[in-house]
ZADO-1210 file (C-alpha; in nm, 4 decimals, padded with zeros to 6 digits):
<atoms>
<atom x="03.0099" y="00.3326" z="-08.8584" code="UNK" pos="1"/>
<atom x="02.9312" y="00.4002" z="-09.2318" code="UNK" pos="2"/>
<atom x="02.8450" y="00.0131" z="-09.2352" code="UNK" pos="3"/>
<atom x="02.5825" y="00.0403" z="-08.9850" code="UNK" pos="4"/>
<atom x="02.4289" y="00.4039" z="-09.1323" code="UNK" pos="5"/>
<atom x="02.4386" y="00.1988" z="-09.4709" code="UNK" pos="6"/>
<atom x="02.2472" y="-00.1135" z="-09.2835" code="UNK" pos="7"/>
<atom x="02.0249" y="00.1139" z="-09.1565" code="UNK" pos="8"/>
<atom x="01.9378" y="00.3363" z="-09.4823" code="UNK" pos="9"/>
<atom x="01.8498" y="-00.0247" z="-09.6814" code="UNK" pos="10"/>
<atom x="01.5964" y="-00.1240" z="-09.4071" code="UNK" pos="11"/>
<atom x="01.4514" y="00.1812" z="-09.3822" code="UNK" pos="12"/>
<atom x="01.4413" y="00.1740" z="-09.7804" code="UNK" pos="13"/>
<atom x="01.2936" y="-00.1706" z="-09.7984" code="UNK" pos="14"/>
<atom x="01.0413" y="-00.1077" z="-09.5161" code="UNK" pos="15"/>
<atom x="00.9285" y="00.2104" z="-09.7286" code="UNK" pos="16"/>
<atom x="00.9021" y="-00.0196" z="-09.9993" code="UNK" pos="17"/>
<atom x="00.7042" y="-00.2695" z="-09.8271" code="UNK" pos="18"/>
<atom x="00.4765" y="-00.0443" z="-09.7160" code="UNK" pos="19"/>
<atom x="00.4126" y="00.1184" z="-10.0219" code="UNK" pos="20"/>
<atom x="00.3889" y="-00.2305" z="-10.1985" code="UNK" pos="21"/>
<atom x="00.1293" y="-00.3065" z="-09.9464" code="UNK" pos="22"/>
<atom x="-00.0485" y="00.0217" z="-10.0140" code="UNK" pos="23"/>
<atom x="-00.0558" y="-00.0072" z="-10.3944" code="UNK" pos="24"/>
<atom x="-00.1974" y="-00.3753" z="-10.3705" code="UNK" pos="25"/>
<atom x="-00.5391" y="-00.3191" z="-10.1608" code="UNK" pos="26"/>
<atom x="-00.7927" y="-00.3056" z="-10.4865" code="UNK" pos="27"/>
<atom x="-01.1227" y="-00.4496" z="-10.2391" code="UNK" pos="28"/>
<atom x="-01.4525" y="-00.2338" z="-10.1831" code="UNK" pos="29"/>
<atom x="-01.5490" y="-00.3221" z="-09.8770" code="UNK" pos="30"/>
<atom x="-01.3873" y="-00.3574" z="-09.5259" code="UNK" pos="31"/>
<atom x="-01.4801" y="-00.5281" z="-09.2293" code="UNK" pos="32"/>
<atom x="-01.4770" y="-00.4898" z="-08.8599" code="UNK" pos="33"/>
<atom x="-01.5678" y="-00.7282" z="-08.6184" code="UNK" pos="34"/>
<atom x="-01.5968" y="-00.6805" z="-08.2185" code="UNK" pos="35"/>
<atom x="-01.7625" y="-00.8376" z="-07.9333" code="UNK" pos="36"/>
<atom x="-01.8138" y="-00.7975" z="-07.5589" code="UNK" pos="37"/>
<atom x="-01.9493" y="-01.0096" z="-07.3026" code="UNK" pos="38"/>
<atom x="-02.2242" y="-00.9581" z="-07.0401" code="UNK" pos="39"/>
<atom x="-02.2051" y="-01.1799" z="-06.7293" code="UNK" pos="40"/>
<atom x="-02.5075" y="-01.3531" z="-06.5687" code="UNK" pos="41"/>
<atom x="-02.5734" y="-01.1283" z="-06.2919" code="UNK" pos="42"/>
<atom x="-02.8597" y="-01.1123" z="-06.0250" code="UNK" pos="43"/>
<atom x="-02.9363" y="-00.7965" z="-05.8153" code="UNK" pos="44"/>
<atom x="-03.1637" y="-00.6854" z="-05.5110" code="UNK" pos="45"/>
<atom x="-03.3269" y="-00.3624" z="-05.4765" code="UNK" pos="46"/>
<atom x="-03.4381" y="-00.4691" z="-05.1814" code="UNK" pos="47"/>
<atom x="-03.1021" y="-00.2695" z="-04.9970" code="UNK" pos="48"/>
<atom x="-02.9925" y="-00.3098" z="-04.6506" code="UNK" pos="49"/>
<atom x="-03.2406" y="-00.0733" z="-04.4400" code="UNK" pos="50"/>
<atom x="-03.4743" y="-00.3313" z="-04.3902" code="UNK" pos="51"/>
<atom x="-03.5794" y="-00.3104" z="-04.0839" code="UNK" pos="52"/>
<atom x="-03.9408" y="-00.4396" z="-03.8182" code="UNK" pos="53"/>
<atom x="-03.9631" y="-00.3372" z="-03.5139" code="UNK" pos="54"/>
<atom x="-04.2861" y="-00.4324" z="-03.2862" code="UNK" pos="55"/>
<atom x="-04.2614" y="-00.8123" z="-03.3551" code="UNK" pos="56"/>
<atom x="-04.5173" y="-01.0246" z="-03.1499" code="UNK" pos="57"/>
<atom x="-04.3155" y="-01.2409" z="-02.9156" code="UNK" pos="58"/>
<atom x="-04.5556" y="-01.4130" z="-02.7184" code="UNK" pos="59"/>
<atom x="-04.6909" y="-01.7622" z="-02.7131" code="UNK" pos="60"/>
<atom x="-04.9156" y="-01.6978" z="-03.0147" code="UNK" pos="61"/>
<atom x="-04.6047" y="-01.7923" z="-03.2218" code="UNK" pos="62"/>
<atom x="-04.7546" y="-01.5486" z="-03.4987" code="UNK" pos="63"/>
<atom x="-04.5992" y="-01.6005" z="-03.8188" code="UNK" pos="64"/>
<atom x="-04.4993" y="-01.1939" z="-03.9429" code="UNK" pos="65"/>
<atom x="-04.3764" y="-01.0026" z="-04.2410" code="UNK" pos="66"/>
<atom x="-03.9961" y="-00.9091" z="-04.1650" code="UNK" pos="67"/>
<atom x="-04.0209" y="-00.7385" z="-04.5682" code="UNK" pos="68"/>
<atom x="-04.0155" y="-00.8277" z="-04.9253" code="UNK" pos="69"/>
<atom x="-03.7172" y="-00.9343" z="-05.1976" code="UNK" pos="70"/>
<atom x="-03.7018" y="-00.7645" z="-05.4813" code="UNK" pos="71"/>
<atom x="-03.5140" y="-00.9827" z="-05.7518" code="UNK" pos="72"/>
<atom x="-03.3829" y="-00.8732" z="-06.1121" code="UNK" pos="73"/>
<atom x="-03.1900" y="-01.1165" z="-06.3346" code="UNK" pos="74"/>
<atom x="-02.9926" y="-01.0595" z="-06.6969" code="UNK" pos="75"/>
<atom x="-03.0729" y="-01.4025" z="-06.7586" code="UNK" pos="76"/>
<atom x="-03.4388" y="-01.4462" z="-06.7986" code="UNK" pos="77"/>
<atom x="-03.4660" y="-01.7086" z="-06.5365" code="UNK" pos="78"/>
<atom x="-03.5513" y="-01.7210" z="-06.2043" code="UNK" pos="79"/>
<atom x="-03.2307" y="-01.6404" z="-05.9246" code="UNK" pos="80"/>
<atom x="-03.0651" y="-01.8687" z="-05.6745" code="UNK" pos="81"/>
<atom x="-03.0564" y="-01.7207" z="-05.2922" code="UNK" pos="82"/>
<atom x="-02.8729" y="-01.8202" z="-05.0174" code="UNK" pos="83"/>
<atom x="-02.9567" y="-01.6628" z="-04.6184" code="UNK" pos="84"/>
<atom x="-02.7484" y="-01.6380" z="-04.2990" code="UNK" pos="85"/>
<atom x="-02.8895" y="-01.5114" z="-03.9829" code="UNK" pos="86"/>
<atom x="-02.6391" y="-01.2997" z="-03.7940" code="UNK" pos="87"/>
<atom x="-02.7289" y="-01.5021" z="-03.4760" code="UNK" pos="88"/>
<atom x="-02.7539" y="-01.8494" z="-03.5724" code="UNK" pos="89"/>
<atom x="-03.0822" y="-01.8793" z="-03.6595" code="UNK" pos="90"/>
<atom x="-03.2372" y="-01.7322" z="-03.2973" code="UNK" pos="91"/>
<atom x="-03.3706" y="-01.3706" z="-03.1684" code="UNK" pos="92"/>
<atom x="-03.1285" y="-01.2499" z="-02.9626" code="UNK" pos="93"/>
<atom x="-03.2015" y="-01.0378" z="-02.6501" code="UNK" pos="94"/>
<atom x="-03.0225" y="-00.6874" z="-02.5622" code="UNK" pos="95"/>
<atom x="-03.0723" y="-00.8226" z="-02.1531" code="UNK" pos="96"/>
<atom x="-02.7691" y="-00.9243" z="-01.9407" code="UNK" pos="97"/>
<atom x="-02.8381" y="-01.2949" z="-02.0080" code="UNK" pos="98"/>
<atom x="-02.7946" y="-01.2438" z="-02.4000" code="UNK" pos="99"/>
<atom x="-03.1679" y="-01.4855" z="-02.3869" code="UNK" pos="100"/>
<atom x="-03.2179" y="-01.6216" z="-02.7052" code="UNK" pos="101"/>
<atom x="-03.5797" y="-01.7185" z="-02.9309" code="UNK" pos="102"/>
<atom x="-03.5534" y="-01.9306" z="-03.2327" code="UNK" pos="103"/>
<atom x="-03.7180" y="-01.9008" z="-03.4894" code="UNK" pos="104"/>
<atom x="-03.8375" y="-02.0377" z="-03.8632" code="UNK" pos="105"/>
<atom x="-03.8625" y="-01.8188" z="-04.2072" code="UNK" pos="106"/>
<atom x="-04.0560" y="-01.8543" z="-04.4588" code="UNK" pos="107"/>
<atom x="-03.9423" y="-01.7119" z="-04.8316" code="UNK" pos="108"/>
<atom x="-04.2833" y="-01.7158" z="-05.0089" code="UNK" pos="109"/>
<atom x="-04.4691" y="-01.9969" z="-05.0292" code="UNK" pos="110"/>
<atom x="-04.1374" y="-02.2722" z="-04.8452" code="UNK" pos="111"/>
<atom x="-04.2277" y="-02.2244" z="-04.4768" code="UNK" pos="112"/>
<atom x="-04.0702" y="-02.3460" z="-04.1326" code="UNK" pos="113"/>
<atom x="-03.6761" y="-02.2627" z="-04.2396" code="UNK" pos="114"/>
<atom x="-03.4369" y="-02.3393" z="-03.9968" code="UNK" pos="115"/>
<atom x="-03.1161" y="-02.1017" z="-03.9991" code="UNK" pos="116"/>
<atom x="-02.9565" y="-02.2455" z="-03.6890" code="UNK" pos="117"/>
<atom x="-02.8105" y="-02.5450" z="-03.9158" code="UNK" pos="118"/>
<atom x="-02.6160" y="-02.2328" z="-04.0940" code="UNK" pos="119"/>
<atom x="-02.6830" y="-02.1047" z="-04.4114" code="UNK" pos="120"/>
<atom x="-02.9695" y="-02.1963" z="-04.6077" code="UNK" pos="121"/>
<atom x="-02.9967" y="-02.2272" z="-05.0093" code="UNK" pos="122"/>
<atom x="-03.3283" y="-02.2123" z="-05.1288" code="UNK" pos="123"/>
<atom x="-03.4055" y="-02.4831" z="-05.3166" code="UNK" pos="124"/>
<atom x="-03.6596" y="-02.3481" z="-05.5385" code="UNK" pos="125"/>
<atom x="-03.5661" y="-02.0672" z="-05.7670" code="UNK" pos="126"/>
<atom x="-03.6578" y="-01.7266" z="-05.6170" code="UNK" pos="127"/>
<atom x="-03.9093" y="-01.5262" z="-05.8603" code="UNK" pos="128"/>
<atom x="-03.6827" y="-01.2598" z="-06.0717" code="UNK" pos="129"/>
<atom x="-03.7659" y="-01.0023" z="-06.3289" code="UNK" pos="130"/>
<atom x="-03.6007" y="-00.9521" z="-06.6211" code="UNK" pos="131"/>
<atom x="-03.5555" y="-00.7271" z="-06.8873" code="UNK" pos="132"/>
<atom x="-03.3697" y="-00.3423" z="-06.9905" code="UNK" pos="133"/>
<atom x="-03.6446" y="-00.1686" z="-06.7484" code="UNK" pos="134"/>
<atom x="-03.5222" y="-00.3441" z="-06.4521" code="UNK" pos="135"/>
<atom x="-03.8759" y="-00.4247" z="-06.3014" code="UNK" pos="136"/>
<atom x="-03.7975" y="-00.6903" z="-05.9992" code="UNK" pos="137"/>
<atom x="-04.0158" y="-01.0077" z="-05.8351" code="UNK" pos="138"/>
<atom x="-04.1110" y="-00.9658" z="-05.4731" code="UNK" pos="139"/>
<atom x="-04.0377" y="-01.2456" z="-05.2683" code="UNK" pos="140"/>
<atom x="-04.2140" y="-01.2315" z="-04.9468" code="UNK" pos="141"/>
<atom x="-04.0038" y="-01.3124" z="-04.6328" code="UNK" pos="142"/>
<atom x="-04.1848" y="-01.3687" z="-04.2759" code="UNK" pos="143"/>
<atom x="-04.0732" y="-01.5134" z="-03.9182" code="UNK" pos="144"/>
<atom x="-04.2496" y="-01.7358" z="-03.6861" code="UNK" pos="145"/>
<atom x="-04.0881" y="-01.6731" z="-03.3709" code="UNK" pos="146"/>
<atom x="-04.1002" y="-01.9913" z="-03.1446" code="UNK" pos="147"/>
<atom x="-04.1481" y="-01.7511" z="-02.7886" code="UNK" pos="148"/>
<atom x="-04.3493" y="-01.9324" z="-02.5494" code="UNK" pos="149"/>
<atom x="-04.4855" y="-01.6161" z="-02.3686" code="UNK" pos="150"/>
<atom x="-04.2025" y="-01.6935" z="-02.0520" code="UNK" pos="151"/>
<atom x="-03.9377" y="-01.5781" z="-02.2183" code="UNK" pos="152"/>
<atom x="-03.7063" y="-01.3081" z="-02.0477" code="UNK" pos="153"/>
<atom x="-03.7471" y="-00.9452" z="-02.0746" code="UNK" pos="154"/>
<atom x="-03.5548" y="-00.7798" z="-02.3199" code="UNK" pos="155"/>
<atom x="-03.5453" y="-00.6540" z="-02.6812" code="UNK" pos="156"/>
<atom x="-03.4928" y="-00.9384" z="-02.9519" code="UNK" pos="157"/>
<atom x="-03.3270" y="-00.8940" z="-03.2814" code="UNK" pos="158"/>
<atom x="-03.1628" y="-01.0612" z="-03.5147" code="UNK" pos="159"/>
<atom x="-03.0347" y="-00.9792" z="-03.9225" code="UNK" pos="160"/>
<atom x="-03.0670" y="-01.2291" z="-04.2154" code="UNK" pos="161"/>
<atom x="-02.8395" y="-01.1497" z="-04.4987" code="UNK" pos="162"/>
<atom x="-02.9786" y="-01.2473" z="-04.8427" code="UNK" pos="163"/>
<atom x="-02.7268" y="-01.3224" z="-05.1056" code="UNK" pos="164"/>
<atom x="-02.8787" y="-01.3526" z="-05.4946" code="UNK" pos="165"/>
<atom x="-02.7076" y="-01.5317" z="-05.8043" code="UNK" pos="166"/>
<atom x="-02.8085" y="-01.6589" z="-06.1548" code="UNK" pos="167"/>
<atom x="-02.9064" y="-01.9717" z="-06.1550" code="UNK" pos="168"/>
</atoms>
């Protein structure tokens, strides 16, 4: 036992000693710190998720119509990426009995006649962003042209198109 209190008195000795050796050897003026953090590329909407036209034209006009406007914002001083997915395939679907179903195309600015019934669709040009600490946004206007041929069945049509943004 008086081995190990011994064992443990010269370490504790020789650690003070280090320590203080240590101490008594810093003679420098300056010190230095260095840190760092990281910011992901990140794209956000402002455009939120109560988005909503009612009174669409669904006769055989096939009128192309505002359905609203995306509001982009990118941390990386380009322009985003933006992917869609209609809820129902690409098609207006009916609240009747039959479940009747319109398709029809969207345009996202200035690309027209987009069809979401082959799934979902990645715009291949970049979709306008803002940029910058005050968080101003690019509007991106989104419209239908519903393909009704004025015979359709009775009923109201809907249908929701999720917008997903990303750096590009």
């Amino acid at each position: 036992m008086n081995a190990l209190l011994k064992t443990l008195f010269v370490a504790t000795a020789f650690t003070s000693i280090s320590a203080s050796a240590v101490v008594t050897d810093i003679t420098g003026t300056e010190a230095k710190f260095s840190f760092e953090g990281t910011i992901e590329p990140m794209c956000k909407t402002s455009s939120g998720n109560s988005n909503s036209v009612t009174g669409l034209k669904l006769d055989s006009s096939q009128q192309t119509q505002d359905i609203g406007t995306l509001d982009v914002w990118c941390n990386t001083g380009e322009n985003a990426t933006t992917e869609y997915t209609s809820a129902n395939g690409g098609f207006l679907v009916a609240n009747n009995a039959k479940g009747s179903k319109i398709a029809y195309t969207l345009n996202i600015g200035d690309t027209t006649g987009i069809d979401l019934q082959t799934g979902t669709y990645k715009h291949s040009k970049a979709t306008a962003a803002g940029t910058g600490v005050s968080g101003e946004t690019q509007a991106t206007a989104l419209k239908i042209t519903p393909q009704s041929n004025g015979l359709n069945d009775a009923g109201t049509y809907s249908d929701t198109i999720t917008v997903t943004v990303s750096p590009n």
